[in-house]
Structures are given as C-alpha cells and as structure tokens.
N, C-alpha and C positions, 0 to 999 in steps of 0.2 A: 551283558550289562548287569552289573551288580543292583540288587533293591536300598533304595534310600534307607539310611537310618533312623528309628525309633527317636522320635521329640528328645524322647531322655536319656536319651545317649549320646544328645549332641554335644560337640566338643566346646572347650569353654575358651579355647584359642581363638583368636579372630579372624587369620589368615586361611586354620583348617574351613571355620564357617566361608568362606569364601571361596575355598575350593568347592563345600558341598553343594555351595548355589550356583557355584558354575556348572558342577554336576549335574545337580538336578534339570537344570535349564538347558545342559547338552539334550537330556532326557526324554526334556518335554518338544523341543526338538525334531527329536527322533522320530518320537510319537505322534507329532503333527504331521509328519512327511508320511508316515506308515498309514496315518487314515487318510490322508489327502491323497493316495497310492490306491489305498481302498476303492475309494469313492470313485477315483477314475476307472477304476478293474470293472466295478459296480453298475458305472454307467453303460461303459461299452459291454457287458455281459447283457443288460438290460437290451442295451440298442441292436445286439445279434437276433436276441429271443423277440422282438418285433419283428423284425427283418422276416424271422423263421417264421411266424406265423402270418403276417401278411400273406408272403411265399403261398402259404399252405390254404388259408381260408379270406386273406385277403383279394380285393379287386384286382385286376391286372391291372385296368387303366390307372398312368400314375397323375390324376382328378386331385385339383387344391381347391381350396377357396377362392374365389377372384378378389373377394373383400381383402384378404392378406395377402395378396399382393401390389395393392393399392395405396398400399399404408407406403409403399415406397417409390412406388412407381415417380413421384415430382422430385426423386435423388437424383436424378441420372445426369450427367453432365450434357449439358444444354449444347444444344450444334446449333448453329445456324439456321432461322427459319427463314422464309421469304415474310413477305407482310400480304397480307389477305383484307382486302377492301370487304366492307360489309355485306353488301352481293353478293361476294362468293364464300360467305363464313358458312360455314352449314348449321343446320340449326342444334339447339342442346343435346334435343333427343331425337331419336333417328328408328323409325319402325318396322323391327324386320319383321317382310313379307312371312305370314305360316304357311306352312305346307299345306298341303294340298289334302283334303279328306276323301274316303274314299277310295273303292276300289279300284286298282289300275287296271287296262285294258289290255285282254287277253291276247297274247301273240297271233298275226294274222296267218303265220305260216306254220300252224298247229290243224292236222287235219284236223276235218270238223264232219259228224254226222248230223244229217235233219231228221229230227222227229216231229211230226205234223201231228197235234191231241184235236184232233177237230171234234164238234158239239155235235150232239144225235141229229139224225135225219129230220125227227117232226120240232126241232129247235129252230132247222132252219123255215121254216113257214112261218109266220107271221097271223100272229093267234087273231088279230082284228078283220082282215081283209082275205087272208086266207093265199096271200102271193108269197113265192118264195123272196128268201131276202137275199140279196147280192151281198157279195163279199167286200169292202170295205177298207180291206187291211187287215195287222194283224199285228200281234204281239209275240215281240221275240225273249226270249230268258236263258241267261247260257249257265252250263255245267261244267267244270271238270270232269274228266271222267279219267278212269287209269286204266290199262289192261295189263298185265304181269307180261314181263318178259319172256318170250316162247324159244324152245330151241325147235330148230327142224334141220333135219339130215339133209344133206345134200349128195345126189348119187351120181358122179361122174362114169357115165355111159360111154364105150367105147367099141363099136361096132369093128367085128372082125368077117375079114373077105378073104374068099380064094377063089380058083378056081372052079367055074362049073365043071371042067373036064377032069381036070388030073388032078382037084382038090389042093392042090399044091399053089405057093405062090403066097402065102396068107399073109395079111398085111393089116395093119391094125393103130390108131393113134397114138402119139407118144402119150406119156403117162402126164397128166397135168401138176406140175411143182406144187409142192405142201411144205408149209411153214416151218411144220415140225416132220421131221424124215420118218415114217411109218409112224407118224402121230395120228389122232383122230380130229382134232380141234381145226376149223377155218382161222383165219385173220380176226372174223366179227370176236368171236367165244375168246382169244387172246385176248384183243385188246379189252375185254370187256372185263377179266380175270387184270391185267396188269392196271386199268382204270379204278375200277372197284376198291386196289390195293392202295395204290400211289397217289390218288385224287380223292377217293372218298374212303380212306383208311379201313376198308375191310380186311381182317386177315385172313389167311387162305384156310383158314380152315374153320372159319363163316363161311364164306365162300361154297367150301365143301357142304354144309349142310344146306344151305339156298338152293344148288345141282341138281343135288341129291331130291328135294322138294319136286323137282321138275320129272323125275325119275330116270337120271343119270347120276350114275356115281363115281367119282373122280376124286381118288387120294388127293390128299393137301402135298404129297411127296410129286403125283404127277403135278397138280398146278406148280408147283415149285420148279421144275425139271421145264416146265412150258416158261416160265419169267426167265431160266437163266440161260436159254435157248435164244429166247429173243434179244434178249442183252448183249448178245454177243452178235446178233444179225443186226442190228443198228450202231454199233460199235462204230464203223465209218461217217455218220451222219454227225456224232455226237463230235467225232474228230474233228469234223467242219465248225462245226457251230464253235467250239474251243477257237479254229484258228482263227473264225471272226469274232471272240469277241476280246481275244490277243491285240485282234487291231483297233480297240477300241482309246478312244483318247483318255477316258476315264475306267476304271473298272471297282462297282463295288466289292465286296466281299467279308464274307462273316463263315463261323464254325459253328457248332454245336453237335456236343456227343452223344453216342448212342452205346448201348450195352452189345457187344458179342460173343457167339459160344465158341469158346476152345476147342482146339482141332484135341481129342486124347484127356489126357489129366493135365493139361494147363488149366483149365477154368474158363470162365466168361473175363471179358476187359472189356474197358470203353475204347470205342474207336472215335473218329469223326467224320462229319460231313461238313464239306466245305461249299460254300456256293461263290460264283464270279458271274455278275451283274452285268453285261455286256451298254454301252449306250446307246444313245438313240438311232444312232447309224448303226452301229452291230445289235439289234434288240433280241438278244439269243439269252439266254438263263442255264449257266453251266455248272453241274453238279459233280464235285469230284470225293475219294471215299481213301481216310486214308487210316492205318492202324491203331494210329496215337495220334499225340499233338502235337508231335517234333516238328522245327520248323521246316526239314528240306521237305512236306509235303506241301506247301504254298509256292516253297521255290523251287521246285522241278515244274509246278502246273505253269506258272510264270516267268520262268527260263524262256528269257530275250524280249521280255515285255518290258516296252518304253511311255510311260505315260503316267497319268493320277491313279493312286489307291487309295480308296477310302475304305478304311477299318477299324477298328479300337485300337486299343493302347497295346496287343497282345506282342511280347518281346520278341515272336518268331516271325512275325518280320523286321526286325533290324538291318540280317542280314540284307534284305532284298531292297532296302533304303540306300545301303550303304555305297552299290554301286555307282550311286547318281543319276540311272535310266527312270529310275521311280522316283518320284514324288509321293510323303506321306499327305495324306488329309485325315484329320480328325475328325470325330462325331461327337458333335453338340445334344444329342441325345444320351450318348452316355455318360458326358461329364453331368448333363441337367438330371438323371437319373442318382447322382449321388448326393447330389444338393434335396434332391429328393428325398431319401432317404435320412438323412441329415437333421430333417426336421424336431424327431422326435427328443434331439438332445441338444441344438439349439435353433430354437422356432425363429428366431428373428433374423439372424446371420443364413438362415437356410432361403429363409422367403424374401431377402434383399436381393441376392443369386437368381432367383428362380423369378422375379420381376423383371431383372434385365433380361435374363432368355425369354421371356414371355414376349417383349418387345422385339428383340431380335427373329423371332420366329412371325410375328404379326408383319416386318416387313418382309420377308420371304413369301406370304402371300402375294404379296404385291408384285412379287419381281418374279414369280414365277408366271405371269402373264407376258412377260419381257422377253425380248430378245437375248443373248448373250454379253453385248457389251451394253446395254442397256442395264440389263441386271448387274453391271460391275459399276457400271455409274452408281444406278441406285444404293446398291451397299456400300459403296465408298462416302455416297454422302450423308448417311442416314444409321449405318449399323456400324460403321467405324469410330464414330463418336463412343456410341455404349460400349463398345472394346476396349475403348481406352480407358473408358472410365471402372470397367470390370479389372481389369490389368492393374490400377492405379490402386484401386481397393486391396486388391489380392496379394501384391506387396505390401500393403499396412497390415493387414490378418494374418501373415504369413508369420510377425511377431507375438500375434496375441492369441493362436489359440494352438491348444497341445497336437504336436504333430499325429497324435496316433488317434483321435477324439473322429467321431465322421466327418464333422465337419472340417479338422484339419485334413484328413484324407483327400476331401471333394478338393481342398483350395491347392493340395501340393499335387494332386491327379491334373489339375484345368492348367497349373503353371507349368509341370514336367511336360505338357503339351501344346503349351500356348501356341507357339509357331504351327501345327498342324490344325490347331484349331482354328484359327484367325487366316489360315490359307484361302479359305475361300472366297475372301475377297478378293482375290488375284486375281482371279478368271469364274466367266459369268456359266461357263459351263459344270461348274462344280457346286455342288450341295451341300446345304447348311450339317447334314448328317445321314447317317448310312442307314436310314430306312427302308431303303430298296432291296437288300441286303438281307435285312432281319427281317420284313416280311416273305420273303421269299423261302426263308426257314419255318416259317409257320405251320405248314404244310407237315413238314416233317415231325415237329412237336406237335403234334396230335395228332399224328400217324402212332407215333413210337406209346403211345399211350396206350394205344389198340394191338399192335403186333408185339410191342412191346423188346423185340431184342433181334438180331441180326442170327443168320447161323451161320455165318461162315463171311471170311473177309473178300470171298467170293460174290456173294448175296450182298455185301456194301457196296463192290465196285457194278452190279447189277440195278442194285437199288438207283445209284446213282445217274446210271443211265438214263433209267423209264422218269427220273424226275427232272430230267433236262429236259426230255423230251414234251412231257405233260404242265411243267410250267412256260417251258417257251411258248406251247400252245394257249394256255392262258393269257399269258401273256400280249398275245391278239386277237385276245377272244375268240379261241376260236375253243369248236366242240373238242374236247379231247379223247375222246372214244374216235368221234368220227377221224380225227385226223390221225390219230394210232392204226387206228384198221388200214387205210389209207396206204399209210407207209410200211405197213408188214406186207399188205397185198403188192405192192409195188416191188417193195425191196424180193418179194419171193419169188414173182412172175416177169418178174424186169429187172434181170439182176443190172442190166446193161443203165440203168435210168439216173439220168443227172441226178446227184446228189443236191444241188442250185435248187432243183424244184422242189425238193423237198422240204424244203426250210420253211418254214412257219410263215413267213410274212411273202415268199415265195407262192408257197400253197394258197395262202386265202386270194393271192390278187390274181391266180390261175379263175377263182371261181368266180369272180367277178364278171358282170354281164360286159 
C-alpha cells in the first residue's frame, strides 16, 4: 500500500481527488480490520496467559460467585409449575443445620492400652476421720498413640526324619510357596511396597530409605523387580474385573498422560492411562496403560462392548460410536468448565451458561435420591425445560460472537455435542457427567508428581494393574494393604482359588459376620 499524498501535492482534478479519497478510505479500512485483528490476537493471548497461571497458582476448585449467577437465574424459560396452597409454601428463609463442633469419636476397633495414674497411697485416707476412701469412679481421657511399622523375619522350619536304623529313608516337608521365587519379602512387605506407591504415592526409592531406617536395605531396582513380579501374578484377576465391567450397562471413562523413559536413544514420550468405571452391578475400577493416545487403545479395551460411554469430546472415539453398539454420552462438566474459563473475556454471556448449569446440577441432587425411571421422570420434567432454553440461546450466539473468542469456543464445543450432552435424559441410569471417571484419575495425578515418570511401557502396564486393584478396593471401602496382602497370599498358596472370591465386593461380604 502506497502512503497518501502530501496536502500539496494534491491534485487539482476532481475525479483524481476522488480516487484519492477512495483511497485513503480503502486505507483506513484496512487499518480498522488490522487492529480490530489485533485486539482479538490480544484478547485471546490475554485469556491463554490467565488460563496458564490459574493452572499454575490458581485454585483447582472451578468456585464463582453465587451473586452473578443470580443476576440471571429469573431468564430461564419457565416450565410448568404445579400451584402450592399456602401450607405447603416453605418459608423465605430456610436454616441450615451447622455441623457439628468437636472431636469425633475414636474408632471402637483400634486396639486400646489401659494405663491406670492412680493418686499416692496416703491420698487415699481421708485427712478428717482417718477411714480410707472408696473408689467412686473415675475419669477416663484418651490418646492417640502411633508405634512405627516393624518388620520381623519369619523362619519356616522344616524338620527332617530318617531312619533310626539305616539312617536312610529321610523325608522332609515340601518347601512352602513364596511370592517372589528365591525372594526374601512375604505377601505383608509387598503389599505394603505396591500400597505405599499406588495409594499413598511414595516412590520406591523413599521407600528405599524408610527400610533402610528399619535396618534392612533393599535397592529401589529390587522393590521395582518385586511390583513387576506381582503384576504379572494378578494379571488374571484384573482380566475378571475388565470382563465385568465389559458387561456393564454404562461405562465411564477418561485418559490422562504420563512421561516415559525410552528403551536406548529414543528418549522419554508421554504415554497414557486410561481408566473404565464399571456400574453399580459391575463396581470394578479398570486401569488400562497404553503408549500414546491413538485411538485403537480404547478400542481394543472395548472390542464387543454394547452399552452407554460416557467421556469427553476426545475424537478417538469416534471410531467406537460409529458401530452403533455404543452410545456416546457427554459431560456437562466439561462443556461447564469452558464457560468457566470464558469468563475472563466475556463475564456476562459466561455466567448466563453457568446459571443454567448451576440449575441443572441443583436438580441432579434431587434425582439422585431416585429410582431410575423416576430420575427420568424428574429430568424430563424439570431439566428439559432449561435445555431447551440453553439450545434456543446457543443458536442466537452462534451468530453473535467470534468463533475462535472462548466464549465462542464453549458455545460451538456444547452444540458440536448437544445430542451427547442432552442424552441423559433418556435413561435414568445415566449421569449428568463423567466425574466418576476423573476422580478416579486423581490418584494418579498426584502420584505422578512424586514418582514423577514411568521406566518402561512395561512399568505402565504394571502400574495399571496394582491401580485396578487398590481403587476397586477403595472403592468399597475397604483397607487396601489388607486386601493386597490377602490376595498375593492366596493367589501364591492357592493357586487353585476362585477368582469370584476375590473380587472386592466378593471379599468384603466373605468377611462379614
């Protein structure tokens, strides 16, 4: 683009002056779209470098104001109410209960020592009369106490016989099965080494200096050698729990990656872990470990599975949609996570969004007290109104704000998804979003903070094991040390032993009186 001309150089033709003002005004034009260009570059460089620092130093919890969301909350397109006779209006304000002050009550099945501080001998007489005093009662005050973890050897004794006469004849017990083949460690010190790691994120070479404290010393290469030993002696359990939770009518599921070292001069890469959420009837929690993030590692785990998946938006499964055995379901969490984020560059259009999900999530409390088809009553009558009226909006803003802005992001994310998101109201057994999913990865995200990286895609599909194992067990509450020991000591001295029993919700109702 050439620079306008100098005042006095202007032409004295009228036709040329009328070129150069169209010129100039193509110009100014140009220049408006180049900063109005800017500005959008500007904003969204702005809205990343929040994002990053939130990330980094902000709250996890994604916490608004209640106040702005109120400002919109009387939009929502009005459903149907019934009429409420004065009697049963509830009153303005409504007082919730506070919790409760105060220490809670110490677990009854915590062994317990007595220590008895009884007062000196001449306390008990009685300074006026000179008679001893009878005891009265007394006063109890309790402690915690800790004692540190002990190891103690265990000597398997084997008495050898022969003959008195001819010496001969010697006969001797067979040798008692061990976990690990010419290993030293029982079933307790395993599971105590894989729980430490996978439950309370120690790495093994913490681990190793804790031992060592004890005055055993154990390379972090043998504890290492001990996890991938055992990972491959529960390999069959874990194959159970997969094919129950295969038959599950629903199945959640989520990724998140992890760093691994290269076998040679390839380097470290990210691999992943996947988890699959089994339901109420399969309550199994399955961890699978795969390279990358290509999709056939979702679709080999779910090769032949018929039923709901609830996950994100992530394109590798497509393929596994495509057949028609699956059904997508969307998460209302992460489409509300972008309206979320949103806010910073337009507050008003972000918290109009995030007032209908706030409603729509206030009746999910309710329906989660509910039966199945009850719950499908209830959202059909009560959260499909706010749908439609989300939908109705979402086509009017789909003209008015820049597709690439966050906020056109969150509007063209919830409509490229609408039908997965709005699925749930089909059936009362399906959830408003995949939190079952993403907390069940939690685990691993603050693990990976502490161990920090995989060494081998060996040690992924290891990892994956011990963490089927130790969230299924959470999963019903139960001790996960205890129930780890449990099944190494079974699976080692029982090779023969139902698999059935062992399963987590199996196991606890074994121990049941």
């Amino acid at each position: 683009m050439k620079p306008a001309a100098p005042i006095e150089t202007l032409p004295d033709d009228v036709s040329q002056c009328h070129q150069l003002i169209a010129h100039l005004d193509s110009m100014n034009r140009e220049l408006a779209a180049t900063v109005q260009e800017q500005q959008r570059l500007t904003a969204r460089l702005q809205h990343q470098v929040e994002q990053l620092l939130k990330r980094l130093y902000g709250p996890r919890a994604e916490r608004i104001d209640p106040a702005q969301l109120v400002l919109f909350a009387q939009e929502l397109a009005a459903a149907p109410q019934p009429e409420v006779t004065p009697e049963e209006q509830a009153p303005a304000t409504t007082l919730v209960p506070k919790k409760g002050h105060g220490r809670k009550p110490l677990p009854k099945d915590l062994p317990r020592q007595r220590i008895v501080h009884d007062v000196a001998a001449q306390e008990k007489i009685c300074p006026e009369c000179g008679a001893n005093k009878k005891r009265i009662g007394e006063e109890v005050s309790e402690q915690v106490e800790y004692v540190p973890a002990s190891l103690f050897i265990l000597e398997h004794v084997r008495p050898k016989y022969a003959c008195a006469c001819c010496q001969e004849h010697v006969v001797v017990a067979d040798k008692p099965a061990k976990l690990i083949e010419k290993g030293l460690p029982g079933p307790g010190l395993v599971a105590h080494v894989i729980t430490s790691k996978y439950c309370d994120h120690l790495p093994l070479y913490r681990q190793e200096f804790m031992l060592a404290r004890h005055g055993v010393e154990l390379s972090r290469k043998t504890l290492c050698g001990w996890v991938m030993t055992t990972a491959d002696k529960v390999q069959r359990l874990v194959e159970l729990m997969k094919r129950e939770v295969l038959a599950s009518k629903v199945i959640h599921t989520d990724d998140t990656p992890v760093r691994v070292q290269g076998e040679g001069d390839n380097g470290a890469f990210t691999g992943r872990f996947w988890v699959y959420v089994g339901d109420d009837v399969h309550p199994y929690t399955v961890y699978d470990y795969t390279p990358s993030r290509k999709r056939d590692g979702p679709a080999a785990f779910l090769d032949g599975y018929k039923g709901y998946l609830q996950a994100d938006a992530f394109g590798g499964y497509d393929g596994i949609y495509a057949s028609g055995d699956v059904i997508e379901v969307a998460c209302w969490a992460h489409a509300r996570r972008k309206f979320h984020d949103a806010r910073s560059t337009d507050s008003d259009r972000a918290h109009r969004v995030l007032a209908w999900i706030r409603q729509l999530y206030d009746i999910e409390r309710d329906a989660k007290k509910l039966d199945a088809e009850s719950r499908r009553a209830l959202r059909e009558e009560k959260s499909k109104p706010i749908l439609d009226a989300i939908e109705k909006w979402f086509d009017e803003q789909q003209l008015n704000v820049l597709p690439k802005s966050p906020i056109g992001e969150a509007v063209n994310y919830a409509m490229n998804n609408w039908s997965a998101l709005t699925r749930y109201l089909d059936n009362g057994i399906l959830d408003i979003d995949n939190n079952p999913a993403e907390q069940a990865l939690r685990g691993i995200a603050v693990g990976r903070k502490n161990w920090l990286f995989l060494g081998s895609d060996r040690g992924g599909r290891a990892a994956a094991n011990h963490y089927t194992l130790i969230q299924s067990a959470k999963r019903h509450g139960l001790d996960p040390f205890a129930y780890l020991r449990d099944v190494l000591l079974r699976l080692t001295t029982e090779p023969s032993t139902d698999l059935q029993e062992l399963l987590p919700d199996h196991w606890k109702a074994a121990l049941q009186p």
